[in-house]
C-alpha positions in Angstrom: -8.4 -104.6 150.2 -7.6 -108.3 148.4 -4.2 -108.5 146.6 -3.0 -111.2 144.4 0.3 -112.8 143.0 0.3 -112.2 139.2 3.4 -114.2 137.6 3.1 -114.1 133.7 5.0 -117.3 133.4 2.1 -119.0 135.1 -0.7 -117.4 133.8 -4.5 -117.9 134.6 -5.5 -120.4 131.4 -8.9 -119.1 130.1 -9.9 -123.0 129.5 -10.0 -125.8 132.0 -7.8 -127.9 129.2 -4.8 -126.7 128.5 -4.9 -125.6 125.2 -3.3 -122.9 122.7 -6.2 -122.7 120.6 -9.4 -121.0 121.6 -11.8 -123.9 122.7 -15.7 -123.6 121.1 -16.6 -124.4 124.5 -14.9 -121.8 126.6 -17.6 -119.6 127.3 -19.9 -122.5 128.6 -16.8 -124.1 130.6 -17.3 -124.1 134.3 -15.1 -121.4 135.8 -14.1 -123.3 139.3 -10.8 -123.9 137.5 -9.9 -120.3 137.9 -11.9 -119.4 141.0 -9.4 -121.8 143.0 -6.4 -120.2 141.7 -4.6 -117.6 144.6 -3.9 -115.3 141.8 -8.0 -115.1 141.2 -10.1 -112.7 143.4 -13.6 -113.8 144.1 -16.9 -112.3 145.0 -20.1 -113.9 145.8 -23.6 -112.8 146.9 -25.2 -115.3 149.0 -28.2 -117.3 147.5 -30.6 -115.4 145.8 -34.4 -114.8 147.0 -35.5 -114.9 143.9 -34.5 -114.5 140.3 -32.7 -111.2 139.0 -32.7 -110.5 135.1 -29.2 -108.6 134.0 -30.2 -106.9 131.3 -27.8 -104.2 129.5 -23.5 -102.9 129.8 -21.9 -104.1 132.6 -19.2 -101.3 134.1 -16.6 -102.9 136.1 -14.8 -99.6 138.5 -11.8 -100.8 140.0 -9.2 -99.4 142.3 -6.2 -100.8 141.9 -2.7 -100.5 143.0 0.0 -102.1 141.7 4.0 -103.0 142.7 4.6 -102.7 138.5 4.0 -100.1 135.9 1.5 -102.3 133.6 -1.0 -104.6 134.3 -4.4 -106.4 132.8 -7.5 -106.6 134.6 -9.7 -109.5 134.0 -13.5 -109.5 135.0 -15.9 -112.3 134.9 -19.2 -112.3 135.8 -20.1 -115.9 137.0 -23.7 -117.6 137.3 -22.7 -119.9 140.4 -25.3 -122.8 140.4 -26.5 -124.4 143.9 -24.6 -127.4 145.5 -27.4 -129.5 145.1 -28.7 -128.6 141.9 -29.4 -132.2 140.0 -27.2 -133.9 137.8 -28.1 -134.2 133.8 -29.7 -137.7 133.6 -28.8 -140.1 130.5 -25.7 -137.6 129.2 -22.7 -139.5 130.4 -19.6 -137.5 130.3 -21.7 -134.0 131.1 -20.5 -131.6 133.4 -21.3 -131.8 137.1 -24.2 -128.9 137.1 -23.6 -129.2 141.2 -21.7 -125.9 142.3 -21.4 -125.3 138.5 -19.6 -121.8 137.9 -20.7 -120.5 134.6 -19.5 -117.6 132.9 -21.7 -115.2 132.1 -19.7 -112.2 130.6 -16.2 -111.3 130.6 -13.6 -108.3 129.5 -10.1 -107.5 129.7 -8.6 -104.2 130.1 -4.8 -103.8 129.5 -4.0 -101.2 132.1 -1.7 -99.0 130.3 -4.8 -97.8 127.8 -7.0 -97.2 130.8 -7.2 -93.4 129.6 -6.3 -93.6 126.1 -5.6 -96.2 123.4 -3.6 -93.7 121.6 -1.7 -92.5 124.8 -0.3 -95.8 126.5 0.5 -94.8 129.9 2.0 -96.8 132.7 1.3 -97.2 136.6 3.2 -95.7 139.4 3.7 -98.4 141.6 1.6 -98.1 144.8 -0.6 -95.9 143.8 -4.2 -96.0 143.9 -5.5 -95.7 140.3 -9.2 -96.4 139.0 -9.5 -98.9 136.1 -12.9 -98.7 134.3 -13.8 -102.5 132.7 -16.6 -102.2 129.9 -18.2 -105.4 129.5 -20.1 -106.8 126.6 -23.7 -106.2 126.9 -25.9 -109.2 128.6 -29.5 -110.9 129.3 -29.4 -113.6 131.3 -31.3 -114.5 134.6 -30.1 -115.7 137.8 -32.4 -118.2 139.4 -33.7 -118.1 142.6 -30.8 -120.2 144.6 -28.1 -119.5 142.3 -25.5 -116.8 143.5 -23.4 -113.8 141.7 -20.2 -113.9 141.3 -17.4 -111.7 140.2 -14.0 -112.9 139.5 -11.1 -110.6 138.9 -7.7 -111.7 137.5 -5.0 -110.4 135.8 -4.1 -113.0 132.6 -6.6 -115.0 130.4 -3.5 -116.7 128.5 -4.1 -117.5 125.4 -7.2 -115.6 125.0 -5.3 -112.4 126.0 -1.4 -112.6 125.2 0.7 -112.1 128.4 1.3 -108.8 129.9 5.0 -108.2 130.8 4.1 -106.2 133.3 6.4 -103.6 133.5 5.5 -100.8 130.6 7.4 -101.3 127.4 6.4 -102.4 123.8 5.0 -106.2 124.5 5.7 -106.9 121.0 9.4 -106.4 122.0 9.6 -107.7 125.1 12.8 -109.8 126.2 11.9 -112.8 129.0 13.8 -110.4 131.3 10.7 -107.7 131.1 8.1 -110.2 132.5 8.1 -109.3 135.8 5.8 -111.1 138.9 3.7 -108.4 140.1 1.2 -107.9 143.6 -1.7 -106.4 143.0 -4.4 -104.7 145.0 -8.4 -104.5 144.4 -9.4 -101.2 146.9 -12.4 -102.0 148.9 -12.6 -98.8 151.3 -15.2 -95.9 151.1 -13.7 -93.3 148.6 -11.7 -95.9 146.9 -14.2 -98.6 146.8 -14.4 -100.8 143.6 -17.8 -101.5 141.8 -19.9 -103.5 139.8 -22.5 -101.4 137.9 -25.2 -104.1 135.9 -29.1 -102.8 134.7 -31.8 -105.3 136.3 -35.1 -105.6 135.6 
């Protein structure tokens, strides 16, 4: 299992630049940023063979456990170019394509409506609980060289507004209610978290 810190008075920025507007460029912004982060869960395949074509819903099937009764679920799924992939020629100021992490798709889940929009309902701490992630659908291509990776984190501030994490009306919420929470991402047989993708 992986667990994580999740304090939402320092929470994972969805932008590089601090910002409390949405950026036109977040979705082309490389994701090492977050990947670095100790409240940011990372998983990588090692290079690939040769290219794989994503084609389709992503399912994301997490088991998570968590010391408070609500909690997001951010996942990411991350085109991670090689380390010695060349550098743009003539575009001063362009991004450093070397070890570039971009993101390829992404979804948040606020944990509470993980059965039912209409029936909030929160966690009991420490116990095991599956969190389904539906993520928009996708084409793209990994290259031969690139890897896959999957980040998982539990804010995306301001994309996503801050989850108190304890259960209660966030609308409401006194500074009091926001709560730092550990989290933990299952890996064992019979509670093992997924990634389900369509390739061709």
């Amino acid at each position: 299992a992986d667990t994580w810190v999740s304090d939402p008075n320092k929470p994972v920025p969805y932008h590089p630049t601090p910002s409390l507007e949405v950026l036109k460029d977040f979705m082309t912004a490389d994701q090492r940023f977050a990947s670095r982060r100790p409240d940011v869960v990372t998983y990588q395949t090692a290079p690939l063979d040769a290219d794989v074509h994503f084609a389709g819903p992503i399912e994301a099937s997490l088991w998570v456990s968590v010391t408070g009764t609500d909690a997001d679920f951010v996942v990411k799924v991350v085109d991670v170019y090689p380390h010695d992939y060349p550098e743009p020629e003539g575009k001063p100021g362009a991004p450093r394509m070397a070890g570039y992490q971009q993101l390829v798709r992404a979804e948040v889940l606020r944990g509470k409506f993980r059965e039912s929009l209409a029936s909030p309902k929160p966690f009991t701490p420490g116990e095991p609980t599956l969190v389904k992630v539906t993520l928009p659908d996708v084409a793209h291509a990994f290259r031969r060289g690139h890897r896959m990776m999957i980040q998982v984190q539990s804010s995306w501030f301001p994309l996503v507004d801050r989850n108190p994490q304890t259960f209660c009306d966030i609308y409401a919420a006194k500074p009091a209610d926001f709560k730092v929470a550990t989290h933990t991402l299952h890996r064992a047989p019979g509670r093992a978290s997924s990634v389900r993708v369509l390739t061709r």
